[in-house]
BADO-755821 format. One record per atom (N, C-alpha, C): residue number from 1; x negated, y, z negated. Coordinates in steps of 0.2 Angstrom, whole numbers. Layout:
BEGIN
+-----+-------+-------+-------+
!   i !    c1 !    c2 !    c3 !
+-----+-------+-------+-------+
! NUM !     X !     Y !     Z !
...
+-----+-------+-------+-------+
***
This chain:
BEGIN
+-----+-------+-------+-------+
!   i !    c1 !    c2 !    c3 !
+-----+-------+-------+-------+
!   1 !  -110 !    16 !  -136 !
!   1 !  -111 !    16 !  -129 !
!   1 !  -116 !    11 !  -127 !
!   2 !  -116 !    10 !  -121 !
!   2 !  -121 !     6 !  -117 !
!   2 !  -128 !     8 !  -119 !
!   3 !  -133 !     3 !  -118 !
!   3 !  -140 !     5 !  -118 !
!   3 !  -144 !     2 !  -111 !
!   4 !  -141 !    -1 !  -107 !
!   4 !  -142 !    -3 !  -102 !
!   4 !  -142 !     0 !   -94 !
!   5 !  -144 !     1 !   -90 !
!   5 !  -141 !     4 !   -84 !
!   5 !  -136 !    -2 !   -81 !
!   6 !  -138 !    -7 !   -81 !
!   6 !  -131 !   -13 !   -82 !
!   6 !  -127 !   -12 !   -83 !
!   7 !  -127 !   -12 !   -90 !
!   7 !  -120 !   -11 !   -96 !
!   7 !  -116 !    -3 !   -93 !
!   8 !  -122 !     2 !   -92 !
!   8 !  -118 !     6 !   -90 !
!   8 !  -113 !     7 !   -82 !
!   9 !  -115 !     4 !   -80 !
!   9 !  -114 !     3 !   -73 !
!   9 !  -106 !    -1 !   -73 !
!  10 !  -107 !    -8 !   -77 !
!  10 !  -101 !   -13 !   -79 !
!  10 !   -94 !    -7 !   -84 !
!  11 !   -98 !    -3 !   -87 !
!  11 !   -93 !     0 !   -91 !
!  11 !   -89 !     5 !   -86 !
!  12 !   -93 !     9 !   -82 !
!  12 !   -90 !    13 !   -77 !
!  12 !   -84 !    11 !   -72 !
!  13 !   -88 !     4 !   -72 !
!  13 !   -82 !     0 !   -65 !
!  13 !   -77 !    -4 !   -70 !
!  14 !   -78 !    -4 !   -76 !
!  14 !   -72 !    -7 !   -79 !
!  14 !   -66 !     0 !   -80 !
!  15 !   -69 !     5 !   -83 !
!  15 !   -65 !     9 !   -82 !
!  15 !   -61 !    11 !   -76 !
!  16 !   -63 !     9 !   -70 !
!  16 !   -61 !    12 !   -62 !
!  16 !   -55 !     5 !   -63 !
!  17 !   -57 !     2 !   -65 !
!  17 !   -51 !    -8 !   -62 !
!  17 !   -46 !    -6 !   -68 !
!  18 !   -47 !    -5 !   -74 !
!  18 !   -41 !    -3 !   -78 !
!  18 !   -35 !     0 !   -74 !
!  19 !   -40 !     6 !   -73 !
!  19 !   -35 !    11 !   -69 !
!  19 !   -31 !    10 !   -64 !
!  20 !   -36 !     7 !   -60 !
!  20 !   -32 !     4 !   -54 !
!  20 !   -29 !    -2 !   -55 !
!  21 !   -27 !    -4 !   -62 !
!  21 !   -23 !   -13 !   -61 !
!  21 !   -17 !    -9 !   -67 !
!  22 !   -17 !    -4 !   -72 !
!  22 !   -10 !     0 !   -73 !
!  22 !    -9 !     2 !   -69 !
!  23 !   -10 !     5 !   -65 !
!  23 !    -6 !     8 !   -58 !
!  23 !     0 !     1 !   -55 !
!  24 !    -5 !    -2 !   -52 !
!  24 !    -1 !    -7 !   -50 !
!  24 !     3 !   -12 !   -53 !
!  25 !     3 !   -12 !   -61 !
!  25 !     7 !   -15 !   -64 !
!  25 !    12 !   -12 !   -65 !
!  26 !    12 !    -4 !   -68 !
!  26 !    17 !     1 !   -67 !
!  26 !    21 !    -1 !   -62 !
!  27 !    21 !    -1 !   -56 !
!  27 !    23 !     0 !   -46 !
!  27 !    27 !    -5 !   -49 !
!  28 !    26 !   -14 !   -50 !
!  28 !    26 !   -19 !   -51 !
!  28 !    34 !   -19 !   -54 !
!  29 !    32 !   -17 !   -61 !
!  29 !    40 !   -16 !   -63 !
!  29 !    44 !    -9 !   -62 !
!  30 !    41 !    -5 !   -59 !
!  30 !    46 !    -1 !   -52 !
!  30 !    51 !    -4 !   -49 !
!  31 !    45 !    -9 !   -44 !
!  31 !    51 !   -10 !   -39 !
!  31 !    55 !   -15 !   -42 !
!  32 !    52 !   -19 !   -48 !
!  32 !    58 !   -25 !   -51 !
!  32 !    65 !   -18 !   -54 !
!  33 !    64 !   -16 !   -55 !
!  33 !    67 !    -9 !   -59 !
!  33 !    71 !    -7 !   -53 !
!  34 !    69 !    -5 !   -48 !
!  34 !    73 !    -2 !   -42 !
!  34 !    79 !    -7 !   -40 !
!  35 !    76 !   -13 !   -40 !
!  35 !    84 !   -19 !   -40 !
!  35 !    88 !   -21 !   -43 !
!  36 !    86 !   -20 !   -48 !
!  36 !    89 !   -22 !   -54 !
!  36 !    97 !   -16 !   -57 !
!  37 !    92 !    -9 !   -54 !
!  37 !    97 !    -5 !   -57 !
!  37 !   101 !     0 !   -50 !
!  38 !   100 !    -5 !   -44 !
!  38 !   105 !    -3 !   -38 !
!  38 !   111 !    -3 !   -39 !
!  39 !   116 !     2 !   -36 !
!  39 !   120 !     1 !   -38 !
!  39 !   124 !     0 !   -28 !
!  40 !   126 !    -8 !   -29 !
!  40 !   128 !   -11 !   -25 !
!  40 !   126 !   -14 !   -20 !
!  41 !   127 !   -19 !   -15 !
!  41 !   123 !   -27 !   -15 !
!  41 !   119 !   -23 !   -10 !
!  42 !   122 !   -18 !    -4 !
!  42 !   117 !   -16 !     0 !
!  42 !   109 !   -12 !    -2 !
!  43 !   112 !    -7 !    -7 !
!  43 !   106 !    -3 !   -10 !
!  43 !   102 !    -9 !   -14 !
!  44 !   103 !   -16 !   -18 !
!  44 !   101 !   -20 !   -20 !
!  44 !    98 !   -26 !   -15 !
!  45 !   100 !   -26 !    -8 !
!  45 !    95 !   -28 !    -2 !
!  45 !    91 !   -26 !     1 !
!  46 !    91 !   -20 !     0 !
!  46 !    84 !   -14 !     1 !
!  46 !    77 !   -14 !     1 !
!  47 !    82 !   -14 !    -7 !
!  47 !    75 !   -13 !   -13 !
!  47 !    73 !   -20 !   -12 !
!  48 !    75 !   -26 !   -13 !
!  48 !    75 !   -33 !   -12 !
!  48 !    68 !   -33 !    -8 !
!  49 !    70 !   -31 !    -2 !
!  49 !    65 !   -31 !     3 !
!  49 !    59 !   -28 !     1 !
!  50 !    61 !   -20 !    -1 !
!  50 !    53 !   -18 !    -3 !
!  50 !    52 !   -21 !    -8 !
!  51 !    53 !   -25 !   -13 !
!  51 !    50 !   -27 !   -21 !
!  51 !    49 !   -35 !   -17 !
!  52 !    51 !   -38 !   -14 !
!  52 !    47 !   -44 !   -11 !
!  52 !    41 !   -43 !    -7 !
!  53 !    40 !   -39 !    -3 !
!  53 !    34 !   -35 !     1 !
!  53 !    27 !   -31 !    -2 !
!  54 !    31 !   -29 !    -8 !
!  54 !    25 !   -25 !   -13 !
!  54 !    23 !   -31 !   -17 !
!  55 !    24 !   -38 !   -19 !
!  55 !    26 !   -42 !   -23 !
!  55 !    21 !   -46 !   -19 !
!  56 !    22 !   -49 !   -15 !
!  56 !    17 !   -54 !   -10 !
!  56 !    10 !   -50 !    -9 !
!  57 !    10 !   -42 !    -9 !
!  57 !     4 !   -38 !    -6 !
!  57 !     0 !   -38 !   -13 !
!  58 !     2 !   -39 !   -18 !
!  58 !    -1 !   -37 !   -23 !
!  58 !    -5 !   -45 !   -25 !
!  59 !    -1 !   -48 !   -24 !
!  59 !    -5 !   -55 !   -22 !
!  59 !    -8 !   -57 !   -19 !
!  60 !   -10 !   -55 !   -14 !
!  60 !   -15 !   -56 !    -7 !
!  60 !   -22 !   -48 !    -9 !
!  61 !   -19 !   -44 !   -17 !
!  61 !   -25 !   -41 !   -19 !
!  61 !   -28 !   -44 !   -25 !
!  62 !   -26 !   -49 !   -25 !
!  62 !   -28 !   -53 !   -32 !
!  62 !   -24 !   -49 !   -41 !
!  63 !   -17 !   -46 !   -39 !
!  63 !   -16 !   -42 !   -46 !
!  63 !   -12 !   -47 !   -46 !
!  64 !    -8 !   -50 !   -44 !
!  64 !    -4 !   -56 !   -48 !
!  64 !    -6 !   -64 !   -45 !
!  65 !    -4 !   -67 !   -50 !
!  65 !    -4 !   -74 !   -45 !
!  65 !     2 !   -76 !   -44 !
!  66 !    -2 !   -80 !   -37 !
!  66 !     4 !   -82 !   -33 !
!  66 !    11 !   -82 !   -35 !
!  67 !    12 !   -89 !   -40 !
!  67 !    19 !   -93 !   -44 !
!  67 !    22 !   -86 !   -47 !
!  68 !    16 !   -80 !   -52 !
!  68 !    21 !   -76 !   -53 !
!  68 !    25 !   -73 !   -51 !
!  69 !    22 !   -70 !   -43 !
!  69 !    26 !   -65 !   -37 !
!  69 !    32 !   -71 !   -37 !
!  70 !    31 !   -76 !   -35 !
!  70 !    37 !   -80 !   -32 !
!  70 !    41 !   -83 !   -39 !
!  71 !    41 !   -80 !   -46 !
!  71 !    47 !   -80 !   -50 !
!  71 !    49 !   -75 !   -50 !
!  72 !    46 !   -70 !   -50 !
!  72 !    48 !   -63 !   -51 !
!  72 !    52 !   -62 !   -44 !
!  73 !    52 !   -65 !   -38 !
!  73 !    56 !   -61 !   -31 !
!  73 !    62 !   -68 !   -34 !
!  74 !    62 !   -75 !   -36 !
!  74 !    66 !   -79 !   -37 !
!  74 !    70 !   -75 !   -41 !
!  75 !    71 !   -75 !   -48 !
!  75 !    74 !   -69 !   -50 !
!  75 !    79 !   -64 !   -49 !
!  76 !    75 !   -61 !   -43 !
!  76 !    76 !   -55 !   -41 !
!  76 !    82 !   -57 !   -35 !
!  77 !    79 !   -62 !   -33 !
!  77 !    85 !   -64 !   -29 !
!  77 !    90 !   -68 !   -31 !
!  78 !    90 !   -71 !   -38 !
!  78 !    98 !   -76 !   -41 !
!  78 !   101 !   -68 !   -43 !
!  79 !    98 !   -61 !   -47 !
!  79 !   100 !   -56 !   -49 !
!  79 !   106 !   -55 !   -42 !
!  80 !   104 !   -55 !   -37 !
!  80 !   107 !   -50 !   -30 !
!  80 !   113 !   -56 !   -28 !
!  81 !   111 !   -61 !   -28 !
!  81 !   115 !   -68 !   -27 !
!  81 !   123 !   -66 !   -32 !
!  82 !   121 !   -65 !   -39 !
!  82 !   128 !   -63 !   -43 !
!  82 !   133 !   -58 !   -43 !
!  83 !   128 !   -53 !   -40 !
!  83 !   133 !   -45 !   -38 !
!  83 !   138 !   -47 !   -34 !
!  84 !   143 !   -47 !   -35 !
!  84 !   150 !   -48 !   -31 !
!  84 !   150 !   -42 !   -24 !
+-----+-------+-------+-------+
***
């Protein structure tokens, strides 16, 4: 353990950002999961929507970078583009 009031203070806030950056990753491949496993193009342009929307928001909190959100919604959209 810490000997610091520093160090303990860094290890307190590390544990609170862990927490809060699995959460968000978890949500993250949710909603890639909610498109992926629609069944039919309209339920599959839904989610589309919310997993593009959660996907740019998570970027503007600093959990992903930029290029990643916009492979991951690229993707998501050639995925939706195939469904007949």
């Amino acid at each position: 353990m810490a000997n610091h009031k520093s160090s303990e203070k860094r290890y307190r806030q590390t544990i609170k950002r862990e927490e809060r950056n699995r959460y968000y990753r978890t949500r993250v491949k949710n909603v890639v999961k909610a498109v992926t496993s629609a069944k039919g193009k309209e339920e599959a342009n839904e989610a589309f929507k919310k997993a593009n929307r959660y996907l740019h928001s998570m970027v503007s909190k600093g959990i992903l970078k930029k290029n990643t959100a916009a492979r991951k919604v690229s993707r998501l959209a050639a995925f939706i583009a195939k469904i007949a």
